[in-house]
N, C-alpha and C positions, 0 to 999 in steps of 0.2 A: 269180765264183769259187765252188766248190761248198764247201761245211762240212764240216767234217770229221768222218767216219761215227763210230759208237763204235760196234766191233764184240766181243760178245761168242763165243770158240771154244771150243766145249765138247768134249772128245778126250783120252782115257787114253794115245794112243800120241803119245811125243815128236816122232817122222819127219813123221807125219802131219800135227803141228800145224805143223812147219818148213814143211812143201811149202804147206798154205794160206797160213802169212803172208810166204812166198814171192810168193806166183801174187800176192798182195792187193800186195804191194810192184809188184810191176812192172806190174799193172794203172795203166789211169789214172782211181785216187781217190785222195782223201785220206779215208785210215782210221787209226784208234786203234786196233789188238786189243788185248781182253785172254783171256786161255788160263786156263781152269781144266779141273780133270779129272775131275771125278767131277759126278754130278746133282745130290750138295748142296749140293756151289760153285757151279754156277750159280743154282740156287735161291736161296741167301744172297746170292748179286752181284746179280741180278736185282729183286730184293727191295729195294735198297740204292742200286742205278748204274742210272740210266736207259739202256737204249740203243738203239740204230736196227736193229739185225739184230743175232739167232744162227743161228751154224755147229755143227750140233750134231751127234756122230758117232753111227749108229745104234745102234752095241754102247758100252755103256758098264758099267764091272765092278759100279757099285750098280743100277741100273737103265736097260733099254732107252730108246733115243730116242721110241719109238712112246707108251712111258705117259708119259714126261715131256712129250714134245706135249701130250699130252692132260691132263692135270693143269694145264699152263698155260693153255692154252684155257679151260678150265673155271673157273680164277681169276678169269680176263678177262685176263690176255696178249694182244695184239691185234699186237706187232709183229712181221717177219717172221720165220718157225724153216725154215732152210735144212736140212734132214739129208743128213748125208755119211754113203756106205755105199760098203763095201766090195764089193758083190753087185749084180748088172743085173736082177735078179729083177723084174719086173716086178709082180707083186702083192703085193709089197712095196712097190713107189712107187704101187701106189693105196692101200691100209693107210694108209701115211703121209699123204695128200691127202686123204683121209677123216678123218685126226684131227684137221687142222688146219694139216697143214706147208703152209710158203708153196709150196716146189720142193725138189726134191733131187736131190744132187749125187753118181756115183759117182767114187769118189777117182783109180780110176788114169785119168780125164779132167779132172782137175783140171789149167786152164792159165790166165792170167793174162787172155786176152781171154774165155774162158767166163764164169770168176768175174764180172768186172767186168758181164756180159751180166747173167748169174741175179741178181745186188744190185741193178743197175738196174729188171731188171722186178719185182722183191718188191717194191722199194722204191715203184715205180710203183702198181705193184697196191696195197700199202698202204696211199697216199696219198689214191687213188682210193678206196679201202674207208672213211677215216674223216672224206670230203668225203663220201659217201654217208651214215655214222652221223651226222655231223650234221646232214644235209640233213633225217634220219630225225628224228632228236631235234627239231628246228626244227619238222617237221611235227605232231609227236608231240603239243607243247608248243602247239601254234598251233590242233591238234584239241579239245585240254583247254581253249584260251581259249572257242575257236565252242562246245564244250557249256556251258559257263558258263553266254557268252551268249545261247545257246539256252533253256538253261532258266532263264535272265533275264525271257527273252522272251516265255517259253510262262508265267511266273509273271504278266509283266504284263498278258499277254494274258487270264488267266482273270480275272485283276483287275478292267482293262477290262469282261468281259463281265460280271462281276458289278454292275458299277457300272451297267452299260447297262441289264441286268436292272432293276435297284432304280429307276434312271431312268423306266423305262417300266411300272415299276407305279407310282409316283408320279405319272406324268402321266395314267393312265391313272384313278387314284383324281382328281385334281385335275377332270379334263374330266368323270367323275361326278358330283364336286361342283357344277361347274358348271351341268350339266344340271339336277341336281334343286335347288339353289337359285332359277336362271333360272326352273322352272319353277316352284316354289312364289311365286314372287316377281309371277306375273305373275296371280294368283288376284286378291291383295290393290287390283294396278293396276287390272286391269279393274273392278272394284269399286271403286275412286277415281274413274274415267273415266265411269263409266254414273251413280253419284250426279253427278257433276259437270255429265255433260251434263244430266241432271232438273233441276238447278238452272239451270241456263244459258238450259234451255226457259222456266223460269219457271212449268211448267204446277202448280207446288206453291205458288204463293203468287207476286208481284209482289218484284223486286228494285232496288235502288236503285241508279246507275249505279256507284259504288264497288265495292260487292256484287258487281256481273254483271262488270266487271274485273277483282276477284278470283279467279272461277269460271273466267272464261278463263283468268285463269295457272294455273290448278290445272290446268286441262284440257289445256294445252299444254303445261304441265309432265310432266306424266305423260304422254301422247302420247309425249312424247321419250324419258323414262325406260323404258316398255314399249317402243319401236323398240329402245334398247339394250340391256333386257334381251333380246330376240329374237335380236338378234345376239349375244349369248353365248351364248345357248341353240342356234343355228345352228353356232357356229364351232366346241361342243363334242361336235358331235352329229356334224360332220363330222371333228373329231378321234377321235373313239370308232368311226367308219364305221358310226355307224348312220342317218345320213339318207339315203333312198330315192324314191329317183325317181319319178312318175307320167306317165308319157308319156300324151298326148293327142292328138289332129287340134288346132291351134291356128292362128290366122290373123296372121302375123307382124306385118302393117301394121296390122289396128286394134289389136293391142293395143301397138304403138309410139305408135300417135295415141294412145289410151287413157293411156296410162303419162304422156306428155308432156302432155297437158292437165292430169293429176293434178299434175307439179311445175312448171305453168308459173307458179304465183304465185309462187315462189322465184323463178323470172326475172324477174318481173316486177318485183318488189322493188328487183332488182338493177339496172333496165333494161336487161336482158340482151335476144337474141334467140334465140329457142328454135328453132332448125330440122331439120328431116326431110328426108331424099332416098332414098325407100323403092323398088327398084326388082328386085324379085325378079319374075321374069317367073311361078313357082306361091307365092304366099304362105303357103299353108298344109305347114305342115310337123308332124311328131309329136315332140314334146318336152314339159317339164315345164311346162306355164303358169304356175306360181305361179315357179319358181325361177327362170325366164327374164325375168319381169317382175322378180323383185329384184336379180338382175342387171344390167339395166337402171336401173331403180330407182338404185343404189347406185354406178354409172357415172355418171349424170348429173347426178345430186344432188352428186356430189365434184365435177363440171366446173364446174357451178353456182358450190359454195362458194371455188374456188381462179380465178374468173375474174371481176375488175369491170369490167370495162367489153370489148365485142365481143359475141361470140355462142359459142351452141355447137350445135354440127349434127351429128345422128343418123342415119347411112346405114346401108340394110340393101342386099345384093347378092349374088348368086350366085358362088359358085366352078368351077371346072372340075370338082372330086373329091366335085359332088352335096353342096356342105355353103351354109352362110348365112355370110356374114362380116356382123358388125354393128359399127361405129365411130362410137365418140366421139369427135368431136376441139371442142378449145374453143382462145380467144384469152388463154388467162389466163396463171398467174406462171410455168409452168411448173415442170421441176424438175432439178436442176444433176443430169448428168453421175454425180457420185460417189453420188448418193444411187437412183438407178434399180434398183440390185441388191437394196435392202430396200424396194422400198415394198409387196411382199405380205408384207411380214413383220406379223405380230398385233400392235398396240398400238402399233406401227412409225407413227412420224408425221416430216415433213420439221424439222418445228418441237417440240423437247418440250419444252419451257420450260410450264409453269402458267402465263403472260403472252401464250401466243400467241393470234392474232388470229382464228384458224380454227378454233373448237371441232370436237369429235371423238374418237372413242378410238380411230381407225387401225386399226379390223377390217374395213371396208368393202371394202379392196380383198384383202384375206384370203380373207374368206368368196366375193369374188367369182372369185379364183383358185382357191379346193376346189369350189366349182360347175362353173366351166366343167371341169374336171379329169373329176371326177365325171359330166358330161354328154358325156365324150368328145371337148370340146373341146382348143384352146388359146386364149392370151392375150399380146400384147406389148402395149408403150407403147414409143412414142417421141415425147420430149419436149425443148425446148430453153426455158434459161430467162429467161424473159421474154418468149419467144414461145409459149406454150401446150405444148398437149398432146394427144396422139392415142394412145386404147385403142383395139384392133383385137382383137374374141372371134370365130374363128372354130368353128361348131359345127356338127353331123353334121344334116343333114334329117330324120331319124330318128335319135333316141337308143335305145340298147338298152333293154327291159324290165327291171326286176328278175328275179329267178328265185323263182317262186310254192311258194307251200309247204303240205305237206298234213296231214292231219289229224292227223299223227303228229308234226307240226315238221320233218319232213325236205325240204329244197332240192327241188324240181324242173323241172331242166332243160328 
């Protein structure tokens, strides 16, 4: 069942208002008129009674229909102003559609199914105009949210980059620090190390077996301490990007035998068995010798310390894409599943407890992942635990050179 309209009639001539709430009676709505006659009344009712449509007569004795269109429009009146005119004049019904009228109506075709036609589509049109404004407002209101959070966004974002900023000179002060510490640090070692070895030789005087056992733990103390000041001074130097490469003709297989004779008394120790399967059909290739050996180095020596009892075996091999894959694989504790995503992380250890059983500062496999990086390699592990573990570095036959520089400091390609 439809509501019953509230219609406001706005009309100086008594006939005229008869015939609209005529035609409105025998139409089929249910409507309310209320009749005033002059612009002020409707203004004051208007002002006062909410209602659904005005019928409003063009000539009116205070003022035309066409400015009081427009006066209400301009209030914000938004509901439909029907004008009834006495004239067919046709630029008169754009006048009026331009100020704002819904439709209009001339009087001597006022009939009962028209009316009922023109209220239905204002009323339509209407309806549809303030499902629009609020579509619009909704949008409006939902635009002013996204700028907010936009410049929420854009505030946290410079945030962000200022923090990232301050981040990265702080790391980049820290990996300074590092450098020139490690290195002033390692002045003092070698100079513990060289008196150490003089006494050890004994060629200064005879020692007493107490004495000569002392000197060795000095000596292998420090040995150790200089290996890890080195690797800080490595790992900082690769953080800073300034360690540089020296490509050379190198002979892969002895200096695999080389390296592996150097830690095979750490197998030894362990009654481990140390093995090679070197099988590169040109062994010589150009890469860094020093970096490639601690590579190595620092591969092995880890398979060594997390493996008691088996072996571990060193294969070097060719690939299809002209490069050397080289693999460690050992029978040792392995390493669980959750822990494989940090173990190139710095200082990164399986075990960090001060009670574990495996000394180490967890740079080894650090520094060994910014090498191979740096030499244009790659590096995986696959490991399961309790059954060991296998490093696979695969790297280029040739490494690229650095880019040489001239007398001015300038790069040259």
């Amino acid at each position: 069942m439809m509501n019953t309209l509230d219609i406001l009639l706005v009309d100086d001539d008594r006939v005229d208002r008869m015939a609209i709430c005529r035609a409105l009676d025998r139409a089929d709505l249910a409507v309310r008129v209320t009749e005033v006659t002059s612009a002020g009344e409707a203004i004051a009712h208007l002002n006062t009674h909410p209602c659904d449509c005005v019928f409003l007569d063009y000539r009116l004795p205070e003022q035309d229909g066409l400015s009081l269109i427009r006066q209400w429009r301009a209030e914000g009146v938004t509901i439909p102003l029907v004008v009834l005119t006495g004239q067919g004049d046709e630029q008169i019904a754009v006048d009026l559609m331009k100020a704002g009228a819904s439709d209009y109506l001339v009087k001597t075709r006022v009939s009962p199914n028209r009316l009922a036609l023109l209220l239905r589509n204002a009323l339509r049109v209407y309806e549809a105009e303030q499902r629009e404004a609020k579509a619009l407002a909704q949008l409006q209101q939902t635009n002013v949210l996204l700028t907010r959070q936009n410049e929420e966004l854009e505030r946290q974002r410079r945030y962000i980059e200022d923090q990232n900023l301050k981040l990265l000179e702080a790391y980049r002060v820290k990996s300074e620090f590092l450098a020139t510490m490690s290195h002033e640090l390692r002045t003092p070692l070698n100079a513990i190390l060289g008196f150490s070895q003089i006494l050890d030789n004994q060629t200064k005087g005879a020692l007493n077996d107490r004495q000569a056992e002392m000197v060795t733990r000095i000596f292998t103390n420090g040995k150790n301490l200089l290996n890890l000041v080195n690797d800080i001074l490595d790992l900082s130097k690769l953080e800073a990007q300034r360690l540089t490469l020296t490509p050379a003709p190198v002979n892969l297989h002895r200096l695999v035998q080389a390296t592996l004779s150097d830690l095979r008394s750490l197998a030894d120790a362990k009654t481990l068995t140390l093995g090679s399967d070197l099988e590169l059909d040109n062994a010589v290739v150009t890469t860094d010798e020093h970096r490639f050996r601690q590579v190595l180095t620092n591969l092995v020596s880890n398979a060594i310390k997390f493996t008691d009892r088996g072996q571990v075996l060193v294969t070097l091999t060719d690939t299809p894409l002209d490069q050397v894959r080289l693999t460690v694989a050992d029978t040792g504790i392995g390493i669980a599943e959750e822990h494989l995503p940090h173990i190139f992380e710095a200082f990164r250890q399986v075990d960090q407890t001060i009670r574990r059983h495996r000394p180490g500062t967890g740079l080894g496999l650090a520094i060994v992942q910014s090498l191979v990086t740096i030499m244009g390699g790659t590096i995986a592990v696959n490991s399961q635990l309790g059954l060991g573990t296998t490093v696979t570095v695969t790297l280029p036959r040739k490494i690229p050179s650095p880019p040489s520089v001239d007398k001015l400091g300038l790069l040259v390609r």
